[in-house]
Every structure is written in C-alpha cells, then in structure tokens.
C-alpha positions in Angstrom: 12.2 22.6 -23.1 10.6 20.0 -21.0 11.1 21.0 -17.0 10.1 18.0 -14.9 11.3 16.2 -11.6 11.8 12.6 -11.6 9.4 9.9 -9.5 11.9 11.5 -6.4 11.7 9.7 -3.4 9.6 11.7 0.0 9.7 9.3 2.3 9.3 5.7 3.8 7.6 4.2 6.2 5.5 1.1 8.1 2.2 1.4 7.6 0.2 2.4 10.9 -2.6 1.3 12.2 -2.7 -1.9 9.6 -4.9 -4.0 12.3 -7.2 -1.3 13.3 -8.3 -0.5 9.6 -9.0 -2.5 6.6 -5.7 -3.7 6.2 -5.9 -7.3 7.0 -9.3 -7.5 4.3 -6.8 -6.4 1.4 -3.7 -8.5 3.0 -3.5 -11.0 0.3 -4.3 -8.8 -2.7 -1.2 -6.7 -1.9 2.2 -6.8 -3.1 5.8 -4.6 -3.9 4.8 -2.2 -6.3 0.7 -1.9 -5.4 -0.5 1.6 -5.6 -2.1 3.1 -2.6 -3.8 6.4 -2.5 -3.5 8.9 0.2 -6.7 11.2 1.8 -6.2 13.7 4.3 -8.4 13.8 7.2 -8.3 16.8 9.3 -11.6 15.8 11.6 -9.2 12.8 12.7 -9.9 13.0 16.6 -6.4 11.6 17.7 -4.6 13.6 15.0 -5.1 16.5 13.4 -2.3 15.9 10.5 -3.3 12.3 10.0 -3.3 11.2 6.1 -5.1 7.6 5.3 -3.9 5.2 2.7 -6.1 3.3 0.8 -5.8 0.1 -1.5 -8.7 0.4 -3.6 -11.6 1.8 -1.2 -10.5 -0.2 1.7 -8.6 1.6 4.6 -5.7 0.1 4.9 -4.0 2.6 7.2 -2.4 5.4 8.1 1.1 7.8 7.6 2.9 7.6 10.9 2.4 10.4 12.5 6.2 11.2 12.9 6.1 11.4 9.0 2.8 13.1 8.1 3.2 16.6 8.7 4.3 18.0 5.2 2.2 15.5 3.1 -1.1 16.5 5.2 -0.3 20.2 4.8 0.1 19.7 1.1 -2.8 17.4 1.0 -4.9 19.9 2.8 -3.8 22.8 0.7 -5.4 20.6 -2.2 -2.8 18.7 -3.5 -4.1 15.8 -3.8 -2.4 14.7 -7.2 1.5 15.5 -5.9 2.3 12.2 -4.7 2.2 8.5 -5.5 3.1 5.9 -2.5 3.9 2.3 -3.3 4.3 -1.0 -1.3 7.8 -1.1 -1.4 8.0 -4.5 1.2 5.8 -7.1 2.8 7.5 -8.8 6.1 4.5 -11.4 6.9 7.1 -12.5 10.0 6.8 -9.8 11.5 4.4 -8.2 13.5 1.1 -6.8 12.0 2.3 -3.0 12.5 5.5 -3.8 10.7 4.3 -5.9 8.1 4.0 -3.6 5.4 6.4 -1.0 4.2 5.5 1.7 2.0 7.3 4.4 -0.1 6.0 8.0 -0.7 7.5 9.7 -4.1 6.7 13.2 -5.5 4.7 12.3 -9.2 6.6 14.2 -11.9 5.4 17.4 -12.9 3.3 17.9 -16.1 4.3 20.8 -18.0 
C-alpha cells in the first residue's frame, strides 16, 4: 500500500525583497509555473528565520518574514527536499514588491 500526500498547498505569498536581490536580472525568464528553490540562511543579519528563493542561481528573493518561520525551522533541521514553491502570478502593474506571487506546497512523500 502506497502512503503518500498530495502536492498540498503550505502557503502563498509576494515575493520579498524582489528589487534588492537578483530578481529584476531573472524578470523576463519567469513565468506561472517556474520552479524556484528555497535556502535557509540563518547568518541573515536582519532575520534570523529568513529563507531565500532562487530561480536558477540568481537570488531572486526572499519568504516574508510573516510566513517564514515553519519553512526555516524545517529547512534548518535539514529538510531541504520537503517543499517545492512555484510562481503561481506575475502582476507587472503593480509595484516591484508585489509583482510576483509565489506558492509553497509540501512535495509528496516517497515511500
């Protein structure tokens, strides 16, 4: 018998920091549906919990804050292949820190 969880939906968010990072370099190459990866980084000087996302190698930014306390926990505690998180929307009207929306799921467990 074959116990797994579904892609589940974590969370969703705007991505922060977009302008400070690497974001606008990797603008044009993203769309709904591109993959980001997520790193932990503990030594972050302004916070502690902060989790980076990354198209490719390029910084693109970060979790908010107000939604990266469980993911860096779990991040930190090694699990680095529990989640998967997705452009889920690209607003170019609005303003750079709102511009792209991303989606966090948990990946389905491999039994």
């Amino acid at each position: 018998m074959k116990t797994s969880v579904e892609h589940n939906y974590l969370t969703d968010f705007h991505l922060a920091g977009f302008t400070y990072y690497q974001g606008i370099e990797v603008y044009g190459k993203l769309r709904p549906g591109t993959g980001l990866s997520m790193k932990a980084e503990p030594d972050n000087p302004y916070d502690a919990r902060a989790v980076a996302l990354y198209y490719k190698d390029k910084k693109s930014g970060l979790v908010p804050r107000s939604e990266n306390r469980m993911i860096s926990k779990l991040l930190n505690l090694g699990h680095t292949g529990l989640f998967e998180a997705y452009i889920n929307r690209i607003s170019p009207d609005e303003t750079p820190e709102n511009q792209i929306g991303v989606v966090v799921k948990i990946k389905e467990r491999q039994t």
